[in-house]
N, C-alpha and C positions, 0 to 999 in steps of 0.2 A: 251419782249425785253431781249436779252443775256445781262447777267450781268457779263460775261468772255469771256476771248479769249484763245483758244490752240494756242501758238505762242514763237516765240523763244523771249522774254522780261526778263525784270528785269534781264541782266546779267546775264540767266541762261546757263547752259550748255544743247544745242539742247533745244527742247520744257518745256512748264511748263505751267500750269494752271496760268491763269493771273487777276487778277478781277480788276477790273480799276478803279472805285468806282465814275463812273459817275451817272448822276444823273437819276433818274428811277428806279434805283436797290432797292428794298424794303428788299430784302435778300439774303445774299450772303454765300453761303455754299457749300463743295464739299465734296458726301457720298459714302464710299463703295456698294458693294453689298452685301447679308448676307455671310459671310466666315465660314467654320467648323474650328472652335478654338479648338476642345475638344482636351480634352487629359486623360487616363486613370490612370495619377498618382495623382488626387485630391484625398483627405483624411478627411476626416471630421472631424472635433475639438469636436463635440456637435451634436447628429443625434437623429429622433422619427421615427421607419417605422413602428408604429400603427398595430402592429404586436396582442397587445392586448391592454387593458385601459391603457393610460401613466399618468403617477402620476402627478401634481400639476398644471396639466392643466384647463383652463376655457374652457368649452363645452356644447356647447347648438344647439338643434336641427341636433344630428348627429350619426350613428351607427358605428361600426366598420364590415367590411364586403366587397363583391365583385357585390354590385349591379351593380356600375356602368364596370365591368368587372376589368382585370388588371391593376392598373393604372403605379406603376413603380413593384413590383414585390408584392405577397404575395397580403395581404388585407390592406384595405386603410382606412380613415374615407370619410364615406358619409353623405353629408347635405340630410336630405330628408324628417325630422319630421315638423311638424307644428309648428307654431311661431318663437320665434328669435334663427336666426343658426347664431351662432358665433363660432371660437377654439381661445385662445389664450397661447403661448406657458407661463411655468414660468418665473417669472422675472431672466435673464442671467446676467454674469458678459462678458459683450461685448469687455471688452476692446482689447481683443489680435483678435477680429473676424474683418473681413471686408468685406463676403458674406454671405449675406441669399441665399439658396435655397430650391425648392420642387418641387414636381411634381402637378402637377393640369390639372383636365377637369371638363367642363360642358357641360353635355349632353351624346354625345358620342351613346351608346346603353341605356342612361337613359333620363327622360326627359327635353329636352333642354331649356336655357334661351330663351326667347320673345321680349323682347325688352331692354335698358341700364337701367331700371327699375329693372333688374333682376342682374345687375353688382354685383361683390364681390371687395369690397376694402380691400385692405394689408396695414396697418399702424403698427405704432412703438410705446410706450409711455413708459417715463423712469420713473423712482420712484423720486415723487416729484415734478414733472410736471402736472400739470390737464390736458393740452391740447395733443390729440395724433397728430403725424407726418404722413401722406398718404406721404408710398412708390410705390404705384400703384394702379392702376383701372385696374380688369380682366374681359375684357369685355365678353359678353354673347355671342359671336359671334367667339371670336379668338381661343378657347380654345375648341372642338369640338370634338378633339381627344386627349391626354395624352400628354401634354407638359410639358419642365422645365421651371419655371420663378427662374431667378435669380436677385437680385438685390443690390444694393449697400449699405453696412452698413457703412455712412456716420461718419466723427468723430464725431458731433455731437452725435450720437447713440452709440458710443463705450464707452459707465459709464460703473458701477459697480454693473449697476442691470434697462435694458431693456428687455421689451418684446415683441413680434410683436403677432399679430392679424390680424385675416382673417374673415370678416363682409359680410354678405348678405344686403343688403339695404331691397329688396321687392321680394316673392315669394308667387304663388298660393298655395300655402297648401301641405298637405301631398302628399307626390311622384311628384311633381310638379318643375322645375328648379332647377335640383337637379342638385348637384357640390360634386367633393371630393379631398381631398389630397390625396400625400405617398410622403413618406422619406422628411421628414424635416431637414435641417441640416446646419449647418453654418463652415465657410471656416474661415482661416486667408486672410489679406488683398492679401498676396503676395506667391505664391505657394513654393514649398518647394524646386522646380527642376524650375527654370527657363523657361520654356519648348518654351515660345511663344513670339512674340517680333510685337512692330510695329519701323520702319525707315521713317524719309520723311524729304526734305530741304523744309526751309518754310524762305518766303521775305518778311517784316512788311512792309516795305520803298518803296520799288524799285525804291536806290538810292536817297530818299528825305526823309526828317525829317518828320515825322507824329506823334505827340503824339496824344495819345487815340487810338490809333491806336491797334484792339486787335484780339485774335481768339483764340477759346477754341478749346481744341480735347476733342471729347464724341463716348460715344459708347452706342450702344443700342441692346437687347439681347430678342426685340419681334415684330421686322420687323418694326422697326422704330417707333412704339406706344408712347416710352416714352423714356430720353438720360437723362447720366451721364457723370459727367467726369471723364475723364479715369482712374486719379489719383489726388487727392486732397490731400492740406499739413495738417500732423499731426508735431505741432512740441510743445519740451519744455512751459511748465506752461499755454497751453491753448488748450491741446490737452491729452488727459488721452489713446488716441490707442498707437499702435508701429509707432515709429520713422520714420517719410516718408516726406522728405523734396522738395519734389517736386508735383507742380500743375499743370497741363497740360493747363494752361492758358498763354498763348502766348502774351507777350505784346510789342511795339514797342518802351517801354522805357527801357526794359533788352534785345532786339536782336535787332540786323542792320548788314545789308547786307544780303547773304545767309547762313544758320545756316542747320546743319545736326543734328535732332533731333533722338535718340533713344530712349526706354521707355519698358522696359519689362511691357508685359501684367498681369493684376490682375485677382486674379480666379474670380473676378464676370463676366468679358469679354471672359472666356474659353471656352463657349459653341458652337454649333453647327450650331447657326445661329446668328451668331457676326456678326453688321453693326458697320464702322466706319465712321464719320462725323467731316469733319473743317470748324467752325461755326463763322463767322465774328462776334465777339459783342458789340465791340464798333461804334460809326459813319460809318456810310456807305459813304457817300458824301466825296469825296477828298482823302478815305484813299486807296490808293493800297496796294493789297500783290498777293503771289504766292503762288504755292505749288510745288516739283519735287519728283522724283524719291524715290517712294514711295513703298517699302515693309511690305509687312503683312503675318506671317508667323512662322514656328518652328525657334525657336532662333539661330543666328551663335554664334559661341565657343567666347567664353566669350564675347559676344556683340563684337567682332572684339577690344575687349579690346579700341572703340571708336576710333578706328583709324583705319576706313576699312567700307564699304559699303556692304550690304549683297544683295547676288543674289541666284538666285534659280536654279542655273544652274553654281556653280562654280565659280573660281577667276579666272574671264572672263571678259572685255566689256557686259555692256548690249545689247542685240539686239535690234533694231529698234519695238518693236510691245508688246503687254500686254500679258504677260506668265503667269495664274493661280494668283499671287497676286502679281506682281510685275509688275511696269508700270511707265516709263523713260517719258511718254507722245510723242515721237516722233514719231509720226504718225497726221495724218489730225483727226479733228473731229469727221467725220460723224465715224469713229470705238470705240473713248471712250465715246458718247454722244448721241445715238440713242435715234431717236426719241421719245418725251414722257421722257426720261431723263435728264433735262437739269441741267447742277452745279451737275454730279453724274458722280463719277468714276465707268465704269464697269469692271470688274476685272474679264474678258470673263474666264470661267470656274474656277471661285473663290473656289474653298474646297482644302484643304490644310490638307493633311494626316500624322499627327503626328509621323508614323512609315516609309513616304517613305525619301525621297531624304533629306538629310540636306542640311538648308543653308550655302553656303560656304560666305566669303569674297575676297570684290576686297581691298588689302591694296591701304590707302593712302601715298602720296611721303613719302619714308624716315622709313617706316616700313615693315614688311614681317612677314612671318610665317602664320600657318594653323591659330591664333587667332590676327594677328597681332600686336602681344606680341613683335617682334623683332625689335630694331632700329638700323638704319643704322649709327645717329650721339651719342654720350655721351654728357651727361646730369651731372650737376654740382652735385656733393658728399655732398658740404658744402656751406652755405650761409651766410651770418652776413651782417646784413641791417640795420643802423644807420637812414635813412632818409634825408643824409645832404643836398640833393638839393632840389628844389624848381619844377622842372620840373618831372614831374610823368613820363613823356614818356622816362627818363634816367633809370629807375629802374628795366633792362633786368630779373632779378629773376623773375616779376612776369607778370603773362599772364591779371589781368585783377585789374585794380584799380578804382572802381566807387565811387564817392559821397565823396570823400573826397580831403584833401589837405596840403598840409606841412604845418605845422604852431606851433605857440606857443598858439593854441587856449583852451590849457587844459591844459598849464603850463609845466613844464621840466616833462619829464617820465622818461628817465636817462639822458640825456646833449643837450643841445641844444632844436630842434623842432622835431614834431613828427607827423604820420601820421593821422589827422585828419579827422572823419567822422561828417561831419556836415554840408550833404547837403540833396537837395532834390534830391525826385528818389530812387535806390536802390541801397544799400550801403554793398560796401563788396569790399574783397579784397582777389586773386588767383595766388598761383606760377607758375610759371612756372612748366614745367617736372622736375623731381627730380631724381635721384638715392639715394634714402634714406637705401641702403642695407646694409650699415658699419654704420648708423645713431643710437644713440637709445634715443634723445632726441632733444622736439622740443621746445627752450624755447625764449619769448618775455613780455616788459613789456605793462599790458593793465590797463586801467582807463576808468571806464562806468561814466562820468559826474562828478560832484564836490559837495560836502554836502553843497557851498555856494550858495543862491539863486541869486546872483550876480554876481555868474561866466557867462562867456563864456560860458563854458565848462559844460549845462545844462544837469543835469541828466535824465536817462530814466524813468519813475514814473509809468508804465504798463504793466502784464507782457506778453511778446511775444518782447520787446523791451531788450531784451537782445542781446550776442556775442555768435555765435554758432560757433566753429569750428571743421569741419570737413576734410576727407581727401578721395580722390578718386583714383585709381586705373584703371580707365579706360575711363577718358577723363572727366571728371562728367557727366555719365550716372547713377551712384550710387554715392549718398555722404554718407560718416558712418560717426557717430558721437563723436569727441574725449572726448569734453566736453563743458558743455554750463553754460555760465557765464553770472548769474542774474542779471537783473536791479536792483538788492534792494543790489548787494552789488561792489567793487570794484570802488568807489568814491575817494580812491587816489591810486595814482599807485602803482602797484603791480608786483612781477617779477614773472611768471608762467611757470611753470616747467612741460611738458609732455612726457612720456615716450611712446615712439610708441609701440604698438600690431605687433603683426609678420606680416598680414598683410598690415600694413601702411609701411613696410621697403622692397620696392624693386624699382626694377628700374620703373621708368613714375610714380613717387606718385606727386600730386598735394593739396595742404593746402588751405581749405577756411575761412574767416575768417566773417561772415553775419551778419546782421541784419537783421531778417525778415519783421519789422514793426519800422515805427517810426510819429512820429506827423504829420512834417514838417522840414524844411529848420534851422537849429538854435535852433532844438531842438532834446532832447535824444541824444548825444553829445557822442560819445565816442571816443578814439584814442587807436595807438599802438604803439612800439617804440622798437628798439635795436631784431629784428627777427632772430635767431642763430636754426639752423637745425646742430645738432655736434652727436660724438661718448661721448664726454664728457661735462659735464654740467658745464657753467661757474656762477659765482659768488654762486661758492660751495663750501664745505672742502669733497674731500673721500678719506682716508687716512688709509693702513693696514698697518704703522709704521715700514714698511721694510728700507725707507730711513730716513735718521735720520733729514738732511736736511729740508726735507718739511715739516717733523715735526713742527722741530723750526721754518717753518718759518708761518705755517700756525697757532701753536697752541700758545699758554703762557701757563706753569702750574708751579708748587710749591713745591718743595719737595715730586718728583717727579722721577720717570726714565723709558725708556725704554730699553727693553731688556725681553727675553722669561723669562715667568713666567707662570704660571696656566696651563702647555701643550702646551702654543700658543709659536712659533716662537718668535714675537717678541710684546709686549701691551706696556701699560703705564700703569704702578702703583707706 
């Protein structure tokens, strides 16, 4: 039984993958077909091409040499001695990595595995842990001829000192199911050049309230054997990698309606046979969603700076039919869904050449330019947001206010009430577009909960249950991090004062203010209050004693003067 329908639904523009979530459906998922991601500008952080003995390695049952032929260049290590063939690299400081890779066969012109008896598992284990973590099973069958496995170095895996290993389970003895590596080497999470991107609108709802309502984007990097997610969150006090505050888990209590998601690709997804997959995982029964217009492909100029649609042919109308990796779905069935494929996008002559065509953008209403960096309207200079009303939907500065609510529920922050978080769901609060280019401070006063156990205004007690603020530059497709403020401290309010980076001051900047995690409904309580985006910082004294005036009015001193003294113009001594 189909579990989708290709049909114009859910308020899409022309066609869209539709899954209905009637009842029968066991699983509902829509997958690429394998895509060439590579790209020749990865760099390796950390490499072994077993060129001769490498030093502080665990090895057992293995030569250095070219029995099994070339495997990626030069000599390789070969399993091939009697009893137990293990390698395992030294213990790494993983934190800044977020790909393993190597090259790997078995068999080939040597003697091949027999049966999943003969499997090699890749696992991970960190110092101080006794249990190791299986990052994969290479099975005795796949790997025939000289492949890349890449796979994802999880944050979990990112300490100060993990090692991964490569385990033979069972082999006939000498010269027998023999397997080898070359070039071992590990990546940073995120490439150094942008180089490759995915795009797609996706519909949680269509049009109806659904909670639980979920779907993950994964990729997989050995014809579908085994999926990761694309991008999983590293953040503040429960995360020791680099800073990545986004997870490709799609839930239908942070999006409604139709949502245009973008997501630069991670070097573990940059290989040459990249599958992508959107995996329903919450409830199947009653929950609808969608998929549209769906690109996979070399990046447009600056992700269209999130205001612009990327095509592979220009800033143009899509055309009606599936061009290499890009697919509008308007068209009938039987062309995206051939037989023996059902719930799979085929993405008819998918390789995607890192050196040919770039992708262009189509802007959306109201911008232009080759990144559509250009706007057609102006965008407010300065803000100052007191909070005095009660209706959130009056508060045009900001583009998104979730989980919270005007009130006195954490006490005066500076006069009156103030914007309180203390609901269920996901709590955070987003500006509007900005021109922050004459700005160079962003200051607001914030309070994370109350030292009374009797307050309202219940503190955060865990950490990940902090205020992160961030700031984006291109629609939030990238959030950077300004600064992030602990649950263990700001229990009474506080006025914070932030000086923007050069990047945070141009025109289209947007402020986030998150909470990643929180208990429940009434608890880990925080507010903000009195939000000033200025060129100058208020409840300050800067003062180079040129007017006499401000002086006196800002200072008191004592037997005293100003007037140049020491070389300076004008001091006080």
């Amino acid at each position: 039984m189909l579990s989708f329908y290709l049909q114009h639904s859910c308020q899409s523009d022309g066609n869209s993958i539709y899954f209905h979530g009637n009842e029968g459906s066991e699983f509902n998922f829509a997958t690429t077909r394998d895509v060439d991601l590579s790209t020749e500008d990865i760099q390796a952080q950390w490499s072994e091409e077993f060129e001769s003995q490498p030093t502080g390695w665990d090895i057992l049952g293995a030569v250095i040499g070219t029995e099994c032929g070339t495997i990626e260049s030069g000599l390789s290590m070969v399993f091939l001695k009697d009893g137990e063939r293990k390698i395992c690299t030294p213990y790494l400081d993983t934190t800044g990595y977020g790909n393993l890779r190597f090259y790997f066969v078995m068999g080939g012109i040597c003697d091949p595995g027999e049966s999943h008896e003969n499997d090699i598992i890749l696992y991970a284990k960190t110092e101080g842990r006794k249990e190791h973590i299986t990052l994969d099973t290479l099975s005795y069958s796949s790997y025939k001829v000289p492949s890349l496995v890449s796979v994802v170095i999880n944050p979990e895996l990112q300490t100060p000192a993990t090692r991964f290993c490569l385990r033979q389970k069972n082999h006939q003895g000498h010269n027998r199911n023999v397997w080898a590596i070359d070039f071992f080497h590990v990546l940073p999470v995120l490439p150094s050049t942008m180089s490759h991107m995915i795009q797609f609108s996706i519909n949680l709802g269509c049009g109806t309230q659904q909670p639980g309502n979920s779907v993950s984007l994964e990729f997989s990097t050995n014809h579908g054997r085994s999926w990761s997610l694309l991008h999983t969150e590293c953040l503040p006090e429960i995360c020791a990698g680099p800073h990545l505050p986004h997870s490709t888990i799609y839930s239908s209590e942070n999006y409604s309606g139709w949502n245009r998601i973008t997501i630069p690709l991670p070097n573990a997804a940059l290989t040459r046979d990249t599958r992508i997959c959107w995996r329903q995982t919450g409830p199947i029964l009653g929950n609808m969603w969608a998929i549209d217009n769906v690109y996979v492909g070399p990046s447009c100029l600056k992700f269209c700076s999130g205001r612009g649609q990327c095509t592979r042919h220009g800033c143009k109308l899509p055309v009606p039919s599936v061009f290499g990796v890009r697919t509008g779905f308007d068209m009938d069935a039987s062309h995206v869904f051939p037989q023996g494929l059902l719930a799979t996008i085929t993405l008819i002559g998918g390789v995607v050449d890192a050196g040919g065509a770039r992708a262009c953008a189509r802007c959306d209403p109201g911008f232009s330019g080759p990144a559509c960096e250009m706007a057609s309207q102006t965008f407010p200079m300065f803000i100052s947001e007191s909070f005095g009303s009660s209706r959130l939907s009056s508060y045009h500065n900001f583009y998104s206010i979730r989980g919270a609510e005007v009130s006195f529920g954490c006490g005066v922050l500076t006069s009156g009430k103030a914007l309180v978080f203390n609901k269920d769901g996901r709590r955070q609060l987003i500006t509007s577009f900005l021109d922050s280019s004459q700005s160079r401070f962003l200051q607001f006063t914030l309070r994370l909960g109350s030292k009374s156990v009797l307050s309202t205004c219940k503190a955060p007690d865990q950490p990940g249950e902090g205020v992160l603020l961030h700031y984006s530059y291109d629609n939030g497709i990238t959030w950077k991090l300004l600064e992030h403020y602990s649950y263990l401290n700001y229990h009474e309010p506080r006025i914070v004062s932030v000086e923007l980076p050069d990047d945070a001051r141009q025109l289209g900047i947007q402020f986030r203010w998150w909470q990643p995690y929180h208990s429940s409904q009434g608890e880990d309580v925080w507010a903000v209050d009195e939000i000033i985006m200025t060129s100058v910082l208020f409840n300050s004294i800067s003062l180079d004693f040129t007017n006499l005036v401000e002086v006196t009015q800002s200072l008191g001193f004592y037997l005293g003067n100003v007037q140049p003294y020491c070389g300076h113009d004008w001091t006080l001594w």
